[in-house]
C-alpha positions as CSV (number, residue, x, y, z in Angstrom):
1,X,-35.6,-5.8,6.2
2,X,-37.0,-4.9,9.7
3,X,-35.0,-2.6,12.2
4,X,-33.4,-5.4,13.7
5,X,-31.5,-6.1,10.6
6,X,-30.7,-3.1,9.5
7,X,-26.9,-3.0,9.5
8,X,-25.3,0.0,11.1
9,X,-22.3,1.4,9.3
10,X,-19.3,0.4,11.8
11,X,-16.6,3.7,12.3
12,X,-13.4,3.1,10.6
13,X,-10.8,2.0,13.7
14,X,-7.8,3.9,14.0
15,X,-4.5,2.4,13.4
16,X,-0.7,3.0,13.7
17,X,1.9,1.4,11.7
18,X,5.4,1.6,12.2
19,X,8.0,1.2,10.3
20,X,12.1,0.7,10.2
21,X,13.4,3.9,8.4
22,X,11.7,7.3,7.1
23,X,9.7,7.1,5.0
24,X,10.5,9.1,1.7
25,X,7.8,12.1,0.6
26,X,7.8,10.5,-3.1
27,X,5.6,7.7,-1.3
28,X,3.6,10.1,1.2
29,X,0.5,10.0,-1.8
30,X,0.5,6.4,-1.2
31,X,-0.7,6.4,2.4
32,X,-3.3,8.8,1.9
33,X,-5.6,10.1,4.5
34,X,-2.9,8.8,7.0
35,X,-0.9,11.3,9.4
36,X,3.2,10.8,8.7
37,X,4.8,10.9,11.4
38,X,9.2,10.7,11.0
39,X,10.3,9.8,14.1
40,X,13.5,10.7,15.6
41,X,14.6,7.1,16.0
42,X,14.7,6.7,12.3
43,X,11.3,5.3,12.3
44,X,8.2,6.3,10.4
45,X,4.7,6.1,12.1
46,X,1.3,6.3,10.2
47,X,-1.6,7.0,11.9
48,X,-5.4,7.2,10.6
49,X,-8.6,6.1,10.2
50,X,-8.7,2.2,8.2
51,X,-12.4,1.3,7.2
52,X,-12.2,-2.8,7.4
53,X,-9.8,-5.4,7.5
54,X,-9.5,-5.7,3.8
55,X,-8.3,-1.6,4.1
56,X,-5.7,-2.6,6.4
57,X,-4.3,-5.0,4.4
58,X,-3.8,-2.7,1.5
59,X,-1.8,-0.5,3.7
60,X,0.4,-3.3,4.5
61,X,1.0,-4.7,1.3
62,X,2.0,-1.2,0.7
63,X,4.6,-0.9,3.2
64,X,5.6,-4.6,2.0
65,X,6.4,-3.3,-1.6
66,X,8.3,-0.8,-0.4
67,X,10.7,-3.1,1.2
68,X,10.4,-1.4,4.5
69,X,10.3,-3.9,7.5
70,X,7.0,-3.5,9.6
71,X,8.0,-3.1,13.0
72,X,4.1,-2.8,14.2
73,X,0.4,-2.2,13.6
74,X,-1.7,-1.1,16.4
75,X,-5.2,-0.4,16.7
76,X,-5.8,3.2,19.2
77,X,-8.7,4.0,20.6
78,X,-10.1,7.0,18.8
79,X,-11.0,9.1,22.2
């Protein structure tokens, strides 16, 4: 493999999720490596780094077995 094909390790994008209701501290463990954020609109946001698209669909399969509706997911630049 030459230099041109080297592939370059992409940085994991940072994403926000919110979702209707706090979320409980029983299921923090489950969204590690994410910042909890419980809003004061009854909301929870997470916030953190997510690796790839198959990362990011964990997470949400996550909040989908918790029964939680997903209000939105948002990619933020990291600057």
């Amino acid at each position: 493999m030459n230099a041109a094909q080297e592939v370059i390790p992409s940085q994991p994008m940072i994403y926000q999720i919110r979702i209707k209701g706090h979320l409980g501290r029983q299921r923090a463990d489950w969204f590690e490596g994410l910042t909890i954020n419980l809003e004061d609109d009854g909301n929870t946001l997470l916030t953190g780094p997510v690796v790839d698209q198959a990362a990011l669909h964990g997470l949400l399969k996550k909040v989908r077995d918790l029964g939680m509706p997903l209000l939105s997911v948002n990619r933020v630049n990291p600057s």
